[in-house]
C-alpha positions in Angstrom: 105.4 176.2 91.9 105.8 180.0 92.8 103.4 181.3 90.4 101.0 178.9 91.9 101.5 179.8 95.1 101.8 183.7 94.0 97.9 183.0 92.4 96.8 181.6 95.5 97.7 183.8 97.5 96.2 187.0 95.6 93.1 185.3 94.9 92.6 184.9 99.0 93.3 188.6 99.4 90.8 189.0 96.7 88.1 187.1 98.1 88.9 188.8 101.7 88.9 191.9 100.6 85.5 191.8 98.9 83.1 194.1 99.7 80.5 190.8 100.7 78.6 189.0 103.5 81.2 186.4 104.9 78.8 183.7 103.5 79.3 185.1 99.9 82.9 185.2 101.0 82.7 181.4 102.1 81.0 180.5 98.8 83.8 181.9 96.9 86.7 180.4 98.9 84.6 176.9 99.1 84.4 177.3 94.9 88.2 178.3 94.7 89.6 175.6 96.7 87.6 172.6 94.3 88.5 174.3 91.1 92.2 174.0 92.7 91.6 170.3 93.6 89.9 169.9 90.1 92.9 171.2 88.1 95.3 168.9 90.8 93.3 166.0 90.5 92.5 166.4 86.3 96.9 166.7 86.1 97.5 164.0 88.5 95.2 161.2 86.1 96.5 162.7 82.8 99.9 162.0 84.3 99.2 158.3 85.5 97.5 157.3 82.4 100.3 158.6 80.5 103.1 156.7 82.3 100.8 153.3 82.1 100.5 154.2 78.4 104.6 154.4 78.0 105.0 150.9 80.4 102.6 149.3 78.3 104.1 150.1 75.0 107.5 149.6 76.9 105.9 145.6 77.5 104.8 145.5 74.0 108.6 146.0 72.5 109.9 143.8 74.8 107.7 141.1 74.1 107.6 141.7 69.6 111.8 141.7 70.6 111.6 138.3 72.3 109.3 136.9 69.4 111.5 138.3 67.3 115.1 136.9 68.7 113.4 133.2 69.1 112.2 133.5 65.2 115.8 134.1 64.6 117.6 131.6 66.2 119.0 128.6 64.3 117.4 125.5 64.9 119.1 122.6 66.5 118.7 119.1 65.5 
């Protein structure tokens, strides 16, 4: 979390200290701030599709366990 914020913050000195027409600034800041929500965004669906990956394999095992305990019981006559 610090180095993010840390990389934030020195590439908006960067981009306000360059030597460039405040719409050139603008573009830069407009093109920083989506490559930020990009990178957010890109983690954020790697992360949900890995957790619905685990509760679906964690469905699976429960389900081949419950097949498995009912093939195992003794039948009653």
């Amino acid at each position: 979390m610090t180095s993010f914020a840390v990389a934030a913050i020195m590439m908006a000195l960067g981009i306000y200290n360059l030597e460039a027409s405040f719409s050139a600034k603008g573009f830069y800041a407009m093109a920083a701030i989506m490559l930020v929500h990009s990178a957010v965004t890109l983690t954020k669906t790697l992360r949900d599709r890995d957790e619905a990956e685990k509760f679906h394999n964690r469905l699976e095992d429960a389900k081949t366990e419950k097949l498995l305990m009912d093939i195992n019981k003794p039948e009653r006559v």
